[in-house]
C-alpha positions as CSV (number, residue, x, y, z in Angstrom):
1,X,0.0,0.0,0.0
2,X,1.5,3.5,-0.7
3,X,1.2,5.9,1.7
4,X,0.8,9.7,0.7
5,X,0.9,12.0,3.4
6,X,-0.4,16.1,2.5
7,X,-0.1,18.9,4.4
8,X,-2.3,22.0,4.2
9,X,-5.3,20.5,2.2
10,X,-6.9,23.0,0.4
11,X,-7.5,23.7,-3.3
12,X,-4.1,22.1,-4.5
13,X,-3.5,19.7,-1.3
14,X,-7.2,18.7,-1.8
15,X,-6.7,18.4,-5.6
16,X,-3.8,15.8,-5.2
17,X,-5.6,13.9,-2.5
18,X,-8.5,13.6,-4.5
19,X,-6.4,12.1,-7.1
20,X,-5.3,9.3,-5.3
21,X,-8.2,8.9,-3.1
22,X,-10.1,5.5,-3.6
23,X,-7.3,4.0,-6.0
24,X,-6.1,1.0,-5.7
25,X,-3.1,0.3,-3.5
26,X,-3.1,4.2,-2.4
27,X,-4.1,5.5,1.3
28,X,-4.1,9.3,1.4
29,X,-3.8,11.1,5.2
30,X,-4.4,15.1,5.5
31,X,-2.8,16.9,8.0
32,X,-4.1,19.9,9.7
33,X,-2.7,21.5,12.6
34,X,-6.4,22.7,12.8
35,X,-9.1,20.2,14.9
36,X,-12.0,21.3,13.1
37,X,-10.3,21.5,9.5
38,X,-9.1,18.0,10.1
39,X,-13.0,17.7,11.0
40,X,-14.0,18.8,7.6
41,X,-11.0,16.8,5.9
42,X,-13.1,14.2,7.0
43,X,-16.5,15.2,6.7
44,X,-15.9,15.8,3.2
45,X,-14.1,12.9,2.3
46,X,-11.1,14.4,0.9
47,X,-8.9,12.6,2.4
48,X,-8.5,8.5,3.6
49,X,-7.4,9.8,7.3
50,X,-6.6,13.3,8.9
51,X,-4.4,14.1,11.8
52,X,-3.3,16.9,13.9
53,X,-0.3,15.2,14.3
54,X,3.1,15.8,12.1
55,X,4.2,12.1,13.4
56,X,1.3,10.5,12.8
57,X,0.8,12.0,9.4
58,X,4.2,11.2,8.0
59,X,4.8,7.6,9.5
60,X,5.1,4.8,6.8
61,X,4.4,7.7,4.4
62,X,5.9,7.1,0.6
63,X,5.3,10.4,-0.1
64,X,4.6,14.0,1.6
65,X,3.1,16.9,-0.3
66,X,3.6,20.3,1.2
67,X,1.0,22.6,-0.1
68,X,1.7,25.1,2.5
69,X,2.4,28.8,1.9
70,X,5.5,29.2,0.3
71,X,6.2,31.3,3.5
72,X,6.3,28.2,5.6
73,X,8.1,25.8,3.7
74,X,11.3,25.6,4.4
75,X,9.8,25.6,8.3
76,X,8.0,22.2,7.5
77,X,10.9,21.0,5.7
78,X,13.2,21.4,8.9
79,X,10.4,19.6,11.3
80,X,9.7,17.2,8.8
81,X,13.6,15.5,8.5
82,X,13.5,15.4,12.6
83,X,10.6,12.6,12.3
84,X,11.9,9.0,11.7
85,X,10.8,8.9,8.1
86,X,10.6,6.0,6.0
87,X,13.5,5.0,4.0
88,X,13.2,6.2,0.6
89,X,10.2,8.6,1.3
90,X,10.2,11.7,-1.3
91,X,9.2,15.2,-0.1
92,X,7.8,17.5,-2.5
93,X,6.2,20.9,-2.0
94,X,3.6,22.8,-4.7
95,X,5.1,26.3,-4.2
96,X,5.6,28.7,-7.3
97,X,8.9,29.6,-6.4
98,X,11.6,27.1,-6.7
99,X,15.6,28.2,-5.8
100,X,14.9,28.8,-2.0
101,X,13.0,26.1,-1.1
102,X,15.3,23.1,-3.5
103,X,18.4,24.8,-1.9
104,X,17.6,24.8,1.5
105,X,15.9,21.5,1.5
106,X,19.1,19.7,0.2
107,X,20.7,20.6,2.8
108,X,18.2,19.3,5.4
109,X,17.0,16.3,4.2
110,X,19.0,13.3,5.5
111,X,20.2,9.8,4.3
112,X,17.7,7.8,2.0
113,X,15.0,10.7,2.1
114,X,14.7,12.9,-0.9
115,X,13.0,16.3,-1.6
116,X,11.9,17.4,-5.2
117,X,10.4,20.6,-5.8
118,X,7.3,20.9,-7.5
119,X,5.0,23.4,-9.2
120,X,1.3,22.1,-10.5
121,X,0.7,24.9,-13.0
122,X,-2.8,25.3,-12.3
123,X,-5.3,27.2,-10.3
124,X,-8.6,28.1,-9.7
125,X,-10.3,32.0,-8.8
126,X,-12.2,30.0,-6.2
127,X,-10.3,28.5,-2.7
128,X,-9.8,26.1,-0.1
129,X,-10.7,22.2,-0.3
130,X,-14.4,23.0,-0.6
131,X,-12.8,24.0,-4.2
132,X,-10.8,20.8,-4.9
133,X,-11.5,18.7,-7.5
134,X,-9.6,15.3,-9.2
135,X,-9.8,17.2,-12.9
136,X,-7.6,20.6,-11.5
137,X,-4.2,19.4,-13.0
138,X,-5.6,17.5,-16.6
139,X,-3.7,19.1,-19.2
140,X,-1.9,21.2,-17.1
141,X,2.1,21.5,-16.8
142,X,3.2,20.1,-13.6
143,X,7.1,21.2,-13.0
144,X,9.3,19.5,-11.2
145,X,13.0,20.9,-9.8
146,X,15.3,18.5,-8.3
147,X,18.4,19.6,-7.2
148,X,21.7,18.7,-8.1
149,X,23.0,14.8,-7.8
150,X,18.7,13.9,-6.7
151,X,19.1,10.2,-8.6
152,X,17.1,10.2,-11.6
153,X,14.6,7.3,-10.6
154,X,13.8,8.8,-7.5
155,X,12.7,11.8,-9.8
156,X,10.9,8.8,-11.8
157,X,9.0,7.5,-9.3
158,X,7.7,10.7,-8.2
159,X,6.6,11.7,-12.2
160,X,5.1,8.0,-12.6
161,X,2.9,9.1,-9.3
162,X,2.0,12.4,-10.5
163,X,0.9,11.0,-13.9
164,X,-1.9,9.6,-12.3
165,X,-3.0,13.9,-12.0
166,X,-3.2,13.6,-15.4
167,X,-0.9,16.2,-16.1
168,X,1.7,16.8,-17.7
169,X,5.4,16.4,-16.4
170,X,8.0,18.7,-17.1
171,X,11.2,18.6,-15.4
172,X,13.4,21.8,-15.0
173,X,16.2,23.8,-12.9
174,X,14.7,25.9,-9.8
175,X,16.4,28.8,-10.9
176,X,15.5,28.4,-14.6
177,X,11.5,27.9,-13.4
178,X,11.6,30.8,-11.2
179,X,13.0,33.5,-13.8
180,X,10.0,31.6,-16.5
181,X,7.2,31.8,-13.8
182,X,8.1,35.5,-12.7
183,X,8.1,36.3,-16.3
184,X,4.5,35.0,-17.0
185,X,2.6,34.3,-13.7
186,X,4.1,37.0,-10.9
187,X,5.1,40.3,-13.3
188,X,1.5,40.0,-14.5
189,X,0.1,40.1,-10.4
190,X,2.3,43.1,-9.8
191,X,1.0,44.7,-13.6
192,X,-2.6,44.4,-12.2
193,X,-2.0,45.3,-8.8
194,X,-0.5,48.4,-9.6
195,X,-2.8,49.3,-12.7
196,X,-6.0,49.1,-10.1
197,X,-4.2,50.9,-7.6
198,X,-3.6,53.8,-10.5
199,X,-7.4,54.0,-11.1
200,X,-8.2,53.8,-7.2
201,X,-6.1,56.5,-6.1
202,X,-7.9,58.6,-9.5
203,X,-11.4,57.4,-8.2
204,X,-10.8,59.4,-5.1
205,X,-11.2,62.4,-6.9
206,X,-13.7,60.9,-9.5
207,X,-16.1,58.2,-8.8
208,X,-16.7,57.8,-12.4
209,X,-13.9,56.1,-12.8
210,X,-15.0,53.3,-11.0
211,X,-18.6,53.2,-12.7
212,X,-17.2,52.6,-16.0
213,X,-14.7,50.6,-15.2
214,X,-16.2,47.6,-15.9
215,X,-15.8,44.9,-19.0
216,X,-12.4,44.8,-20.4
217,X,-10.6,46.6,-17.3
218,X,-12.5,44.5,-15.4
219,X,-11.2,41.1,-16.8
220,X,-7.6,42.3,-17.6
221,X,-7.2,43.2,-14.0
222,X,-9.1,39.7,-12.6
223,X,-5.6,38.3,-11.1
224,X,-5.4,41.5,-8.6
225,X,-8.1,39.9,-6.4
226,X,-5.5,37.2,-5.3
227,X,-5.3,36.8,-1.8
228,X,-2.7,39.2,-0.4
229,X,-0.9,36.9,1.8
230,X,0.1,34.2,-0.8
231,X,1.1,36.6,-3.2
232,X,3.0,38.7,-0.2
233,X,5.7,35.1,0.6
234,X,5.9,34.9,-3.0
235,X,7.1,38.2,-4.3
236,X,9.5,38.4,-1.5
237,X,10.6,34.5,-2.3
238,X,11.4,35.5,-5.8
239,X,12.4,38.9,-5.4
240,X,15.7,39.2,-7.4
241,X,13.9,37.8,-10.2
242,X,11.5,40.6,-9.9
243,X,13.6,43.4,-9.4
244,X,15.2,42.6,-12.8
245,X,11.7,41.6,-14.4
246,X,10.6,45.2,-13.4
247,X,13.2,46.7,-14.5
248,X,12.8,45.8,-18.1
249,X,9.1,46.1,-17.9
250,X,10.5,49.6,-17.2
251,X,11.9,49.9,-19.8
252,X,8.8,48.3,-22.1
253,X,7.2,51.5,-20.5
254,X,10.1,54.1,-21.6
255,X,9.8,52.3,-25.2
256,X,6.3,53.5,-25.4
257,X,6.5,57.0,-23.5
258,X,8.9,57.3,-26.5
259,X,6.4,56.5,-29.1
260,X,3.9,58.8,-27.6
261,X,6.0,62.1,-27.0
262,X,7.4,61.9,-31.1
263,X,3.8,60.5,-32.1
264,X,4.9,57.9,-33.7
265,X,1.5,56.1,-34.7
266,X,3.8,53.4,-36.7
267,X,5.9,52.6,-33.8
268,X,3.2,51.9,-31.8
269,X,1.0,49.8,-34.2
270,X,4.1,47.8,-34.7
271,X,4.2,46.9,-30.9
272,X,0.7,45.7,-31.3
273,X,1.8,44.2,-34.2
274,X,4.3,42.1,-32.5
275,X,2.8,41.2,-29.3
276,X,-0.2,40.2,-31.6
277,X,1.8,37.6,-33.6
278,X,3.7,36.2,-29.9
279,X,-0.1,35.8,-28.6
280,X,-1.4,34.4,-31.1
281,X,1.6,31.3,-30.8
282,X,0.6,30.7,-27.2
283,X,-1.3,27.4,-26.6
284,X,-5.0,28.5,-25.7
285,X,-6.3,24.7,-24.7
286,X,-4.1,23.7,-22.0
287,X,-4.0,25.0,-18.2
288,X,-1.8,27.3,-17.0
289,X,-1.2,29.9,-13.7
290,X,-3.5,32.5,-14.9
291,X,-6.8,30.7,-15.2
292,X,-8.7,31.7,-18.3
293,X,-12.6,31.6,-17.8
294,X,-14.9,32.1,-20.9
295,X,-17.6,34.4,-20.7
296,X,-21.3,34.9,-21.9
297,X,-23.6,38.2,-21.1
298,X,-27.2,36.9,-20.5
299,X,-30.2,39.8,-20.6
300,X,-32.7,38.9,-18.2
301,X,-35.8,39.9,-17.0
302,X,-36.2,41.0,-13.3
303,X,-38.6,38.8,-12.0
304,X,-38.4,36.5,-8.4
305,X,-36.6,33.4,-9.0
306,X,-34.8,34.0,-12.7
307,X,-31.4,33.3,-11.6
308,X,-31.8,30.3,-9.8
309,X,-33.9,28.8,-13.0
310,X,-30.7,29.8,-15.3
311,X,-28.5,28.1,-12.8
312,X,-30.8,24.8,-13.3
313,X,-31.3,24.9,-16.7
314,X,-27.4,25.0,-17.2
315,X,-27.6,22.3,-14.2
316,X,-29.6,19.8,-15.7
317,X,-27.5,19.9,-19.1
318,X,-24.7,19.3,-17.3
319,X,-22.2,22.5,-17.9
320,X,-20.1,23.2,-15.1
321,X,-20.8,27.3,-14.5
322,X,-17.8,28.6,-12.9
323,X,-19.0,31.9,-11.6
324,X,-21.9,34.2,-12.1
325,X,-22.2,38.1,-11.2
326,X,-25.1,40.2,-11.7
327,X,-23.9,43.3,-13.9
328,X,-27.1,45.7,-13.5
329,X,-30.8,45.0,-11.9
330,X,-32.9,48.0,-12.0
331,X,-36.7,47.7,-11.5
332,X,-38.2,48.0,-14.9
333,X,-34.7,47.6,-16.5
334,X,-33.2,44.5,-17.7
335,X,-30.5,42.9,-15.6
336,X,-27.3,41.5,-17.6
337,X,-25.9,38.4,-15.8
338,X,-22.1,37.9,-16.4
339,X,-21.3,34.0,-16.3
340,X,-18.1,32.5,-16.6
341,X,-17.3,29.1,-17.9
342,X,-14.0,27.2,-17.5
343,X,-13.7,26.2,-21.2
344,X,-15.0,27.7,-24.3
345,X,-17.3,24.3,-25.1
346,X,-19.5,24.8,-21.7
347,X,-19.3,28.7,-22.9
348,X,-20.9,27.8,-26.5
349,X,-23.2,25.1,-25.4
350,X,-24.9,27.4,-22.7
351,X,-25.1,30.2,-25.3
352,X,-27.0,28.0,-27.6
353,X,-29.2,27.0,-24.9
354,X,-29.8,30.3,-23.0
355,X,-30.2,32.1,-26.6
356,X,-33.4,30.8,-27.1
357,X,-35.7,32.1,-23.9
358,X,-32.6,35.1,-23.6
359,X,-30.8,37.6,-25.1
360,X,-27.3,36.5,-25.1
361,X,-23.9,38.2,-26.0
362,X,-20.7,36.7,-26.1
């Protein structure tokens, strides 16, 4: 029986758990330091066993999946090697960051116990384990970083378990994953941060600004609603990478304050031009850190009890909605219901189906 052992089961920890949950020849333990989340562990079947207890969680285990804060990490790391731990048991972690954590952990992990970083490329704008699901990871990169002289088939053995995520495997250098992810995952958090920040700080003076900012700056600014104190441990984590990522987005910036002052309308049609072409090359179909949602603008009346018979409709022919806000509900006015789907086939199919008794824009 193989043991796997997760701490901090929430919408990654629960994710993995639920991937191994039920399989043959797999037993899955949560640990919480939490009573009553090891309660709910429980409760919602997430998990085989849950415990309060480090010990007790990691005895016999085969594997251990930190999905802690990335803040806490190299903390769990150093309780973790002071527990007898099975021979041969691989430590991993789910963290976005890589260098820190794969450096400091070689140098605490003892004799036949090995620790491989890890980063499941994938996410969700919903969280904790209420939000886990088995699918989270299909056709999503899952990166793994293990340090220097970590023997290939313990590396292996790890991918072989996570293939069962259905993801897909991709093995680089910490350092090498930290300057790609900063690039394309934590440069765009600090972009949207400090864009809605802008437009606050005008909306003091101006409340229009925030009335009609809605639709596009709306969704291109989504990813600043991450919660503060995971993005907080990871900006400092991979700060150097930043600092240097910011400085040549400062540059990008002086490129087109350039443009602007010489009115050079060419110059800056051939930066659209440009980033137009990249985009257009990147894979739109599989997962990545910035979850996409597709979305669909439904006109509805505003009568008692319209929402909820949307929600079943799209219920009972089985596409997944992924979130729903109402836009505008004014007596005698028309609401518009905003609702987001995880792919563009649930988007299309609910379309066709809401088109008929709605007015529907895409």
């Amino acid at each position: 029986m193989t043991k796997i052992a997760i701490f901090g089961v929430g919408l990654i920890g629960g994710s993995l758990a639920l991937c191994y949950k039920g399989k043959p020849g797999f037993t899955v333990v949560g640990h919480s330091p939490n009573p009553k989340s090891v309660e709910k562990l429980l409760k919602r079947n997430v998990v085989d066993t849950a415990t309060t207890s480090m010990a007790e969680a990691v005895e016999g285990a085969d594997y251990i999946f930190l999905c802690v804060p990335v803040g806490m990490l190299e903390e769990y790391v150093q309780q973790l090697v002071q527990l007898p731990l099975k021979d041969g048991c691989i430590i991993t972690d789910v963290g976005s960051t890589k260098a820190s954590i794969t450096e400091s952990a070689a140098s605490f992990v003892k004799e036949n116990v090995y620790f491989i970083g890890g980063h499941p490329m994938a996410g969700s704008e919903r969280h904790g384990v209420e939000a886990a699901s088995s699918h989270l990871f299909e056709n999503a990169f899952y990166v793994l970083t293990p340090a220097e002289g970590t023997p290939q088939a313990e590396v292996d053995r790890l991918t072989e378990l996570l293939r069962k995520t259905k993801a897909q495997i991709v093995q680089v250098g910490a350092r090498e994953h930290d300057d790609i992810v900063g690039a394309i995952s934590h440069l765009p958090h600090i972009i949207a941060v400090a864009l809605v920040n802008q437009v606050r700080g005008y909306n003091e003076t101006n409340p229009l600004y925030q009335n009609l900012a809605a639709g596009g700056f709306r969704d291109i600014t989504r990813i600043a609603s991450s919660e503060p104190m995971i993005w907080r441990d990871i900006l400092v984590n991979n700060k150097d990478v930043l600092l240097k990522l910011l400085k040549d987005w400062n540059l990008e910036m002086s490129r087109f304050i350039k443009l602007l002052e010489q009115s050079d309308g060419e110059g800056i049609a051939e930066q659209f031009r440009s980033a137009g072409e990249f985009r257009s090359q990147l894979p739109e179909r599989r997962k990545g850190m910035i979850t996409s949602l597709f979305d669909i603008y439904v006109d509805i009346p505003d009568h008692p009890g319209i929402i909820g018979q949307i929600t079943t409709l799209l219920g009972n022919a089985k596409i997944n909605l992924s979130n729903i806000q109402i836009i505008e509900s004014r007596e005698d006015v028309p609401g518009v219901l905003r609702l987001s789907f995880r792919n563009q086939e649930d988007a299309d199919r609910a379309s066709g189906l809401l088109s008929g008794p709605y007015a529907v824009h895409v």
